[in-house]
C-alpha positions, 0 to 999 in steps of 0.5 A, a space after each residue: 501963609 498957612 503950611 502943614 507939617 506932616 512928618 512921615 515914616 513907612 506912609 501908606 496910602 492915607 498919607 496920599 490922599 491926605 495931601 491931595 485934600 489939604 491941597 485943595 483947601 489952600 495949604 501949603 505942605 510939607 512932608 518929613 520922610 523920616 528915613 521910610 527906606 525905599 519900599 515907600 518911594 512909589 507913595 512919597 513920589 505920589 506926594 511930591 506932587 501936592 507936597 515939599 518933601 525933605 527927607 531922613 537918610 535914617 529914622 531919626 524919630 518923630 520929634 526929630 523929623 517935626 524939628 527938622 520940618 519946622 527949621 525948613 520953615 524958618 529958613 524957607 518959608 518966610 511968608 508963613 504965619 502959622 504951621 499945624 502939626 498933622 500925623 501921616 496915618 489918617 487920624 486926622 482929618 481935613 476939617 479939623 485941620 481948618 478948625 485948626 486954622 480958623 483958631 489960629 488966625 482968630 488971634 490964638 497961638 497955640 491950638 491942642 486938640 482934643 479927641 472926643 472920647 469914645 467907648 471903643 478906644 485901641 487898648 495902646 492909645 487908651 494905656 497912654 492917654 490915661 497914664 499921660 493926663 494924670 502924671 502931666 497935671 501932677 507934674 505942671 499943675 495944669 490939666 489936658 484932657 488930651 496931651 498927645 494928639 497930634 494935630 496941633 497949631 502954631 503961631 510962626 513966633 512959637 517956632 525957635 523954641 520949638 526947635 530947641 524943645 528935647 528929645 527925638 521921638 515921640 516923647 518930644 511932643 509931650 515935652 513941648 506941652 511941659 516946655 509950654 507950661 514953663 513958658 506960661 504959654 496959652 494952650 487953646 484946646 480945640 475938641 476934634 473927632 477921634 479917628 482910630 483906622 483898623 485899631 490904629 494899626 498904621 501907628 509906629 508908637 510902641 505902647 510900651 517901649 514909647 511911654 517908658 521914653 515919654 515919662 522918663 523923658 518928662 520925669 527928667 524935665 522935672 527934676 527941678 521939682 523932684 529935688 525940691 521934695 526931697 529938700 522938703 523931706 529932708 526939712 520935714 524929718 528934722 522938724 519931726 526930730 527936733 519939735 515934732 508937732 509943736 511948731 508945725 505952724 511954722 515948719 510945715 510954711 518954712 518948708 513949703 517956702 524952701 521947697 518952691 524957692 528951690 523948685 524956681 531956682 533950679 528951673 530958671 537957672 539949670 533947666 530952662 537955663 536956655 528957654 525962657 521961664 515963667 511959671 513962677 506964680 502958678 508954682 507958688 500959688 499951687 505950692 501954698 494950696 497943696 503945704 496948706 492942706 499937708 498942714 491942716 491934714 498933718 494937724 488932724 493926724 496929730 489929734 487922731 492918730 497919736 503916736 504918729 510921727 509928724 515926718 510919717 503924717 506929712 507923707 500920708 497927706 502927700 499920698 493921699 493929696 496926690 489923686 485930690 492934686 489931680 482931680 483939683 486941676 481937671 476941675 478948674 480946667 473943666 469950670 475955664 474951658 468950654 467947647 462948641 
């Protein structure tokens, strides 16, 4: 059984017909009525004809009410093999929601759609569309054109750690994808249509208040890699003290084999101390790559720019690698996935 997820808050009447039109392509739905008020009873009592609705007492945030759909899944619904995540105000539409199906049930376990790009994108969707690409290939070393669709699948065996993901509101399901690429879980892209209803007026995402919670909520999770910098800081600026360039063949590797061991340590026992890990060989790969050309770039420093500091020359190459850290992930993610 396939079941779809759809979590709801202040609904209108695209909720509605949304339901009637998955129900007649064989799924089974669920709704999370995220504490609406009952302003909106006369359209969640027009769903409860085609859908289960398990209801919030009080708003509790989107990330919340996909949690708790996907618990009553776990506890109700033993027979379902797959579940897809749809959003309530009509951004998604029918046939995409079985494109979703038909990859899942050709064996993948997690489908990520992709909005095709329009020129008229609403300017709220287009600030955090943007902004989320660039910090999360930055972050993971992995690239997504699109990480905040949601219209997602699921295979029923993602479901524990789904539940134990962090966060309440919209930043949860930026965190998934983080959690995901901790995992060394496959993400299979799938490009749908973009939809955008009167400029996306029917969302509740709040492009200022919501992205702010989003990226500190991201920028937490990767802690682990923020602390590991700043040991390579500190590494660096005693090698600038005591040997300055002389050695930089051998600092600029002992750093770099600091900073990933402790990036490793910190995220498989503190932060995804609960979860499991497996990132250790694109964190050490993608280390090698980036401290190689901090390296070569620090060398060239040293015989053009005299006077430079190396501590003050491996911050340069740091700035300048960080739009080249970017480009490189979305060039491999372009040359290893193709769409219909």
């Amino acid at each position: 059984m396939d079941v779809v997820l759809i979590p709801a808050y202040q609904p209108d009447q695209h909720l509605v017909e949304l339901v009637e039109e998955l129900k007649g392509r064989n799924y089974s739905i669920l709704v999370v009525n995220d504490g609406s008020g009952s302003a909106f009873d006369s359209v969640f009592t027009q769903v409860e004809k085609h859908a289960t609705i398990v209801s919030h007492k009080k708003n509790m945030g989107k990330g919340a009410a996909l949690k708790t759909g996907m618990k009553y899944i776990r506890e109700n619904i033993k027979e379902c093999e797959h579940f897809i995540t749809c959003d309530a105000d009509g951004q998604h539409k029918p046939d995409d929601v079985d494109r979703v199906r038909d990859t899942l049930n050709k064996g993948e376990k997690f489908v990520l759609t992709v909005r095709k790009r329009r020129r008229k994108i609403p300017f709220k969707s287009k600030i955090g569309n943007n902004l989320s690409r660039f910090i999360y290939a930055l972050l993971t070393n992995r690239y997504l054109p699109d990480n905040q669709s949601g219209l997602r699948g699921f295979s029923i065996t993602h479901i524990d750690w789904l539940i134990e993901v962090e966060k309440d509101n919209y930043d949860y399901e930026m965190n998934v994808l983080y959690y995901a690429a901790k995992r060394g879980a496959k993400i299979t892209p799938l490009l749908i249509d973009a939809i955008y209803i009167d400029n996306n007026q029917a969302s509740h995402f709040n492009p200022i208040a919501d992205t702010l919670k989003i990226y500190r909520s991201l920028f937490y999770l990767a802690r682990g890699a923020f602390l590991s910098f700043i040991l390579s800081e500190v590494l660096v600026l005693i090698a600038s003290i005591w040997v300055g360039y002389d050695y930089i063949a051998v600092s600029i590797p002992v750093t770099a084999a600091f900073s990933v061991l402790t990036n490793m340590l910190l995220d498989r026992f503190w932060i995804f101390r609960k979860n499991r890990y497996n990132d250790y060989l694109n964190t050490i790969i993608y280390t090698i790559v980036h401290y190689f050309f901090y390296m070569l770039g620090c060398i060239l420093i040293m015989y053009s720019l005299t006077g430079i500091s190396l501590f003050l020359a491996f911050n340069i190459c740091f700035l300048i690698g960080i739009p080249l850290r970017f480009y490189l992930h979305k060039a491999i993610y372009v040359a290893t996935y193709t769409f219909d």
